[in-house]
N, C-alpha and C positions, 0 to 999 in steps of 0.2 A: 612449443608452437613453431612450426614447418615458417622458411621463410614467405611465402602463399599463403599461406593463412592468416599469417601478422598482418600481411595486407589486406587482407578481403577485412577481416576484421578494424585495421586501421580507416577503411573507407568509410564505416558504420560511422564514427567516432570524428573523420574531418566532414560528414555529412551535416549531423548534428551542428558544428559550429557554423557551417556554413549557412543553413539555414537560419538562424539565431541572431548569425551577423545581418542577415537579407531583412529581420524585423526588427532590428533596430536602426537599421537606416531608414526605414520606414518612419519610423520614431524619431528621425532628427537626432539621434544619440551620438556622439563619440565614440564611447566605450564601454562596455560595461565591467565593474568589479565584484565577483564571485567569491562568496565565501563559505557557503553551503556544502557539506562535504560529499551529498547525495546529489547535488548540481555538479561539483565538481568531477567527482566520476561517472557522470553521464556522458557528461564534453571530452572528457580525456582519458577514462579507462583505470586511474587512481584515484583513490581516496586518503594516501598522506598528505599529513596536515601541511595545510598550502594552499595558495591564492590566486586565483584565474583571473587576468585580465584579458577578455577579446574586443581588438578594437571593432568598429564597424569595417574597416579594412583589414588589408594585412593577415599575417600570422598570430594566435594567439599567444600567450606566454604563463607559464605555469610557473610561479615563485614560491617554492618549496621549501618549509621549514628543515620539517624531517618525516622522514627519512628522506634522504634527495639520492641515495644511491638507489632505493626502493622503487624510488617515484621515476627515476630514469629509467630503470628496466622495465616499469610497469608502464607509463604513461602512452599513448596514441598521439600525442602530437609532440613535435621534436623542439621545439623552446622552451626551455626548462631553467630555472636560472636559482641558484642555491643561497637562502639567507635568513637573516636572524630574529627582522622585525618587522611589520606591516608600514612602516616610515619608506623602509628599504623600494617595499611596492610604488608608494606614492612619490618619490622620487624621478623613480623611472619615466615619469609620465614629464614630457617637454615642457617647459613653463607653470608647473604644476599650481605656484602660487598667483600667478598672473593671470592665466588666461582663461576664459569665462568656457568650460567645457559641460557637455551635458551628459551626463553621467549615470548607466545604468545598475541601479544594489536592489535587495531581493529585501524590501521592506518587511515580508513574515516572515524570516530569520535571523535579522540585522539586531544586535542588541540598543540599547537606546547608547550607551557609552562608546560603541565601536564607530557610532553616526556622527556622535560629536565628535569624533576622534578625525574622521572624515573630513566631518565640515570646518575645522580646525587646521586641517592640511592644505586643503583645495577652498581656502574662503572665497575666491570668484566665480566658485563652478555652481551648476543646480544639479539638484539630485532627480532620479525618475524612479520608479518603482517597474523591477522585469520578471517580478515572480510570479505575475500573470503568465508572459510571454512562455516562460520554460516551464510552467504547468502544462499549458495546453502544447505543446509540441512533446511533451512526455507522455501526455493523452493516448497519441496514437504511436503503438508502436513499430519499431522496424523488426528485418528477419534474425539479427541479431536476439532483440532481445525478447523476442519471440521462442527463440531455440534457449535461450534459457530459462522462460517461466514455466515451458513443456516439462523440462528437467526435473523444475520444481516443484512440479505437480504430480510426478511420479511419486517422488518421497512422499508428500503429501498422502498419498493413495495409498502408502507403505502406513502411515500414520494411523489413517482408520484401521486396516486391517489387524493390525496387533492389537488397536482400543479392544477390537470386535472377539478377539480372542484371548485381552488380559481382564478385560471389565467383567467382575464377578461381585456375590454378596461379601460385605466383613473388610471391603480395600478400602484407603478413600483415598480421596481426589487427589494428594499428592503422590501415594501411589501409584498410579495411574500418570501422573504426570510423568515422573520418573521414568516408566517403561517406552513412552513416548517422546523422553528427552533422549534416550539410549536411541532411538530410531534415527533422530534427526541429525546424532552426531556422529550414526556409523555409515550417513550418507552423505554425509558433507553439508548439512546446512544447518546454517548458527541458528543457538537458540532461541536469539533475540531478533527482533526485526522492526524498522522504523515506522514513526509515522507523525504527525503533524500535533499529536498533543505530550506527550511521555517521553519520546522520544525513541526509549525502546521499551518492549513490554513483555511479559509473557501470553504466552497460551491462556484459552480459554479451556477450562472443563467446570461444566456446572449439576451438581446434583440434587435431585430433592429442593427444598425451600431456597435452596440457592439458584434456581433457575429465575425467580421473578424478585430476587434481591436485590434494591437499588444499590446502587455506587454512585462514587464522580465518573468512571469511563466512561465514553457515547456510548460503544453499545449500549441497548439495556439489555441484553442477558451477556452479564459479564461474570458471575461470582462471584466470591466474596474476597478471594485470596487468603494468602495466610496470617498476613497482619497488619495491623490501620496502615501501616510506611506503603505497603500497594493494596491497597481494597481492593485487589479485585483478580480474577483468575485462579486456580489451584485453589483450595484452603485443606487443613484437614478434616474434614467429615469424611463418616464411615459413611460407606453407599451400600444402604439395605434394599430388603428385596423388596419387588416392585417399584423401583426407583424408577424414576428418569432421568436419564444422564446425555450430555451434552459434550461433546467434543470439538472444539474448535480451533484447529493452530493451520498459523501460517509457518511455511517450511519456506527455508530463503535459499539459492542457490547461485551465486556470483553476482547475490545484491540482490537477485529478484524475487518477489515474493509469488507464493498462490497460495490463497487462502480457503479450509476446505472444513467443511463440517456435515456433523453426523449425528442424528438422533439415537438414544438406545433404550432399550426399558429391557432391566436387570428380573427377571422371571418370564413367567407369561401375559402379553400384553391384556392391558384390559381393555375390555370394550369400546369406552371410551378415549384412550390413547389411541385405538385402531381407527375407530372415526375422525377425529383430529388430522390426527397422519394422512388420513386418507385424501381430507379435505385440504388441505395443506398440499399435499402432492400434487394433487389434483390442478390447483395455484399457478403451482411451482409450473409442470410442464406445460399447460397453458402459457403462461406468461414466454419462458422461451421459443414458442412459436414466432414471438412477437420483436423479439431481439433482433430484428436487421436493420441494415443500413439505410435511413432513411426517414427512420420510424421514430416518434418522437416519446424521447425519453418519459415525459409526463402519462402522455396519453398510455404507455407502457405498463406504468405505476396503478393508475386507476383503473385499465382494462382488470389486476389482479385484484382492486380489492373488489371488485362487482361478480370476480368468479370465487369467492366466499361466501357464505351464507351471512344474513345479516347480523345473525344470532353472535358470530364471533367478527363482527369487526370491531366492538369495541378491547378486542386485544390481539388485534394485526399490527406487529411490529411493536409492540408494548402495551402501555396501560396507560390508564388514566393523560398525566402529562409528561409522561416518558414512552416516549417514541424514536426512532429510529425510520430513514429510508430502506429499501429493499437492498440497496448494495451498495458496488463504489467502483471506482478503477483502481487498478491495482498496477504496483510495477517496484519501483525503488523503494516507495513508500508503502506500506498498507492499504494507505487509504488515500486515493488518488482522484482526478477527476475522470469520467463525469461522475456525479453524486446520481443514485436513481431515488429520484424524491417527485413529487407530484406535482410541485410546480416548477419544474428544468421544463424548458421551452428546446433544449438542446437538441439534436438528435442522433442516435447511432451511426457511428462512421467507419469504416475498413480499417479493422487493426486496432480497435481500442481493447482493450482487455477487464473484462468486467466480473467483478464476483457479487454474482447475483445469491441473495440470501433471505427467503422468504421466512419470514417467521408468524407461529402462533403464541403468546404467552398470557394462560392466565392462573393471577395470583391465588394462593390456598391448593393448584392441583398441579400446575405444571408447564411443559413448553416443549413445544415441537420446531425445529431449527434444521434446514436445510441449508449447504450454502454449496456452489461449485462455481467454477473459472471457467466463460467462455471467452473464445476470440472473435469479435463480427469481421464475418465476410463479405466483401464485394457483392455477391451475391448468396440469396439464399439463407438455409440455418446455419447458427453459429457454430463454430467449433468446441466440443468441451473438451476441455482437459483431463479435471479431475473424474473419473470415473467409478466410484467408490458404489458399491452395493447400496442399492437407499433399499 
């Protein structure tokens, strides 16, 4: 990286803290203590293992386990401080056992041992919850990481394209995977990719009776996987003919994800899969008419299910009591805010990045599954990314 670029880039990166500091004083906070490894390389550009403190003022400080020679050439902000134990962190803090400080931690990543461990250090301080605060400013994204989900959504596009010309009768679904994991790792994006419940997971490819087979994962059309240790994704089934098959992987590309999928039916389609699809489709790009800035996520949600026939709503986005929303925001994580669900009051805003994913599934014959990554703009229709053959 040109020494002009490390800046432009460096600018993304002291934006981010600066704003973050701007809502916590809002909040009446001190400081907040980051320990989240995808918080962490949002603010500073690494994810070795390491400890962000940003005061409400001031410079932040990154206190780095290890690698700290890693985390010095990698990092975007210049306080870097090299050590052995989370004691080390809370030392640094002036008066640490004394003085009544208000203290910002990421309550839906904090373990409950790491909090005692906390309020054990700092017994005069009060704790605040900020995993609100750095969800919704990951919401909307900058140009930075805009130029990297585009990236990643090319690969993505490379994804279907090989499904669309290795998917035949006699393979199964870890075949299939396989060809697809060759794809993502001769373009540079890891296999695995985060999100808020697993942590990291695999692709989704579903065929046959494994299209409306429950799991523990949210989705409901996840697969079955290859053994109870992950239910769900890949498994070995043979994919015969007249199958319908299901391809779903997010491709990650310097942390960001886009997430893309694609229906297929292995022969000549039937009639009834053509009708489906059709209706389905039909959904799908209706609804992004409706994707702009301004527009309220709910009302979004239900304008799609009213453009379905009533006949299949009882299996728009699942079955019985397994359901899913139309999509989600994507970025560091999978699966990010906003949620598009039917009662978000929210509304689209410049720069969120959504993978809108309309689905039909019903039990006994099968599931029709669209999914692609737009950007809302300022004005107008959204940008898509993924641009795969539907």
């Amino acid at each position: 990286m040109t020494g002009k670029k490390r800046i432009i880039v460096m600018n993304y990166f002291l934006k981010r803290v600066n704003k973050f500091q701007e809502k916590i004083r809002e909040k009446e906070l001190d400081f907040s203590i980051i320990f989240n490894s995808r918080h962490i390389y949002y603010f500073t550009g690494t994810s070795q293992n390491s400890i962000l403190l940003i005061p409400k003022e001031d410079s932040p400080t990154l206190f780095v386990r290890r690698d700290f020679v890693r985390a010095k050439k990698e990092s975007q902000i210049k306080d870097l401080v090299n050590i052995h134990s989370t004691s080390e962190v809370l030392k640094s803090i002036d008066g640490f056992k004394e003085n009544e400080y208000n203290i910002g931690i990421e309550n839906n990543f904090l373990r409950v041992g790491l909090f005692l461990y906390l309020k054990k250090y700092l017994p005069t301080s009060n704790f605040y919850d900020v995993s609100s605060i750095i969800r919704e400013m990951r919401m909307i994204k900058d140009d930075l990481e805009l130029e990297y989900v585009r990236k990643s959504a090319k690969v993505n596009e490379e994804v279907q394209t090989v499904s669309r010309e290795y998917l035949k009768e006699g393979i199964t679904e870890l075949d299939l995977a396989g060809e697809i994991q060759k794809v993502l790792t001769e373009n540079g994006s890891t296999f695995s990719y985060f999100d808020g419940y697993w942590g990291r997971t695999p692709f989704i490819i579903a065929s046959g009776e494994n299209l409306w087979a429950r799991s523990d994962f949210p989705p409901v059309l996840s697969g079955v996987g290859s053994s109870p240790a992950v239910p769900h994704g890949p498994s070995d089934r043979e994919i015969k003919k007249d199958d319908i098959v299901v391809v779903d992987v997010a491709s990650v590309i310097n942390g960001y994800n886009s997430d893309h999928s694609r229906t297929y039916y292995v022969g000549k389609p039937s009639d009834k899969f053509k009708k489906i699809y059709d209706i389905l489709l039909n959904a799908r790009n209706d609804g992004i008419k409706n994707m702009r800035a301004g527009f309220k996520i709910g009302d979004f949600c239900q304008k799609i299910i009213h453009s379905i026939p009533k006949e299949y709503h009882d299996y728009i986005q699942g079955y019985h009591q397994f359901r899913e929303g139309f999509g989600h925001g994507i970025g560091l994580c999978l699966d990010e805010l906003p949620m598009l669900v039917k009662n978000n009051n929210r509304r689209f805003k410049e720069n969120m990045l959504i993978a809108f994913e309309p689905k039909i599934i019903i039990p006994g014959w099968g599931a029709v599954n669209f999914e692609d990554d737009f950007i809302i703009k300022k004005n107008g229709p959204p940008e898509q990314i993924t641009n795969s053959p539907i």
